[in-house]
C-alpha positions in Angstrom: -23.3 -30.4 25.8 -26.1 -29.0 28.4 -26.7 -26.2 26.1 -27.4 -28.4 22.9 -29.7 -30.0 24.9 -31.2 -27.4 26.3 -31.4 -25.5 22.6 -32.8 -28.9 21.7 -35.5 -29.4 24.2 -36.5 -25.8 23.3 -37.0 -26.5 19.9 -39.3 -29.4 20.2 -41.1 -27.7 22.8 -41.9 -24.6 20.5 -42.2 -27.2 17.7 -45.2 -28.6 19.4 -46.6 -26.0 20.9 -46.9 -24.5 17.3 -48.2 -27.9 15.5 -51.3 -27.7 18.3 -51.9 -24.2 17.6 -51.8 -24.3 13.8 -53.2 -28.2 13.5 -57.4 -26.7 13.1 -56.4 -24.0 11.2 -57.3 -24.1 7.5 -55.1 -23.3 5.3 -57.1 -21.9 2.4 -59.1 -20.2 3.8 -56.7 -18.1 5.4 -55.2 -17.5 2.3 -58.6 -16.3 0.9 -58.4 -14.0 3.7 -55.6 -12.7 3.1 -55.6 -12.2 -0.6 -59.0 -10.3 0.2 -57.5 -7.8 2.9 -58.0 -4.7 3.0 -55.2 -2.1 2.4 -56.4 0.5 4.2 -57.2 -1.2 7.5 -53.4 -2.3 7.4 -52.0 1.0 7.2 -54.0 2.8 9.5 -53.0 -0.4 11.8 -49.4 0.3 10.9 -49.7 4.1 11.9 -51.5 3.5 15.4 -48.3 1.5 16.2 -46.1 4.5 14.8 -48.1 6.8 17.4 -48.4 4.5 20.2 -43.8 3.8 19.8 -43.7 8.0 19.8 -45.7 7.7 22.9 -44.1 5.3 24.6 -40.8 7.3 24.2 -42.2 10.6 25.1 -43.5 8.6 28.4 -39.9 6.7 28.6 -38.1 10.2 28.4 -40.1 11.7 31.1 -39.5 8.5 33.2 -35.4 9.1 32.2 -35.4 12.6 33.4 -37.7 12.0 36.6 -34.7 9.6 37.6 -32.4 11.6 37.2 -30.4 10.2 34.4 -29.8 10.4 30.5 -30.6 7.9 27.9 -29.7 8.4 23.7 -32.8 8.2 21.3 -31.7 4.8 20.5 -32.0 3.3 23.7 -35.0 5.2 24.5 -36.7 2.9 21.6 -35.5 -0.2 22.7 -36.6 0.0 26.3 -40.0 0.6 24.7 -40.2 -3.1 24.5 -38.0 -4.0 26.9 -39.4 -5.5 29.9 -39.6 -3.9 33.3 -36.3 -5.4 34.8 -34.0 -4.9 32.2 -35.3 -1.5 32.0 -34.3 -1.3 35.5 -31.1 -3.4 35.4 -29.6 -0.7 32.6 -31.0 2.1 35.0 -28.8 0.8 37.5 -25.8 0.2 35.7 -26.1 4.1 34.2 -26.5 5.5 37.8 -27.6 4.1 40.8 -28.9 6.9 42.5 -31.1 7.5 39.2 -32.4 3.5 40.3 -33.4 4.1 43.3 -35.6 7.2 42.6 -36.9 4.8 39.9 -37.3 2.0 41.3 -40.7 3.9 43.1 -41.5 6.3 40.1 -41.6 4.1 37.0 -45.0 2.4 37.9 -46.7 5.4 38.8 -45.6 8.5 36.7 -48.1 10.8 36.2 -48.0 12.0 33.0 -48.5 15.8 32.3 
């Protein structure tokens, strides 16, 4: 019963916090907007992303290896966008010699 009120208290927060964000925007003209975007913009958009995720896992690998452990290509681009702890926390669980050497290196890898 705590959770369904928890889910539920979540829910109306987020509701609200959305209705005040959203209640000054106009609706139309966003639409105008969008019908009149630009193609181009949006896939040279979409392709920075594409280089900055190849980055980030090129960084992510160098990270793995400084550590002294292995990670697959898959979780490699999910710790990406993971946050810093649960980066850490599935360091630790892999090898906890590798988290302790990382634990100091992740924040300040030099990259070659």
């Amino acid at each position: 019963m705590q959770k369904f009120f928890s889910l539920a208290a979540r829910a109306i927060v987020t509701g609200l916090l959305l209705y005040f964000a959203f209640r000054l925007v106009d609706i139309e003209a966003m639409r105008d907007r969008l019908r009149n975007i630009d193609l181009n913009w949006l896939a040279l958009g979409g392709l920075a992303l594409l280089i900055q995720a190849f980055l980030g896992a090129i960084r992510w690998e160098q990270i793995v290896v400084r550590c002294g452990s292995r990670l697959t290509l898959a979780c490699v681009a999910f710790l990406i966008r993971a946050p810093p702890w649960l980066t850490k926390i599935h360091l630790a669980a892999k090898n906890v010699n590798a988290y302790r050497s990382c634990d100091s290196c992740v924040n300040h890898l030099p990259l070659k």
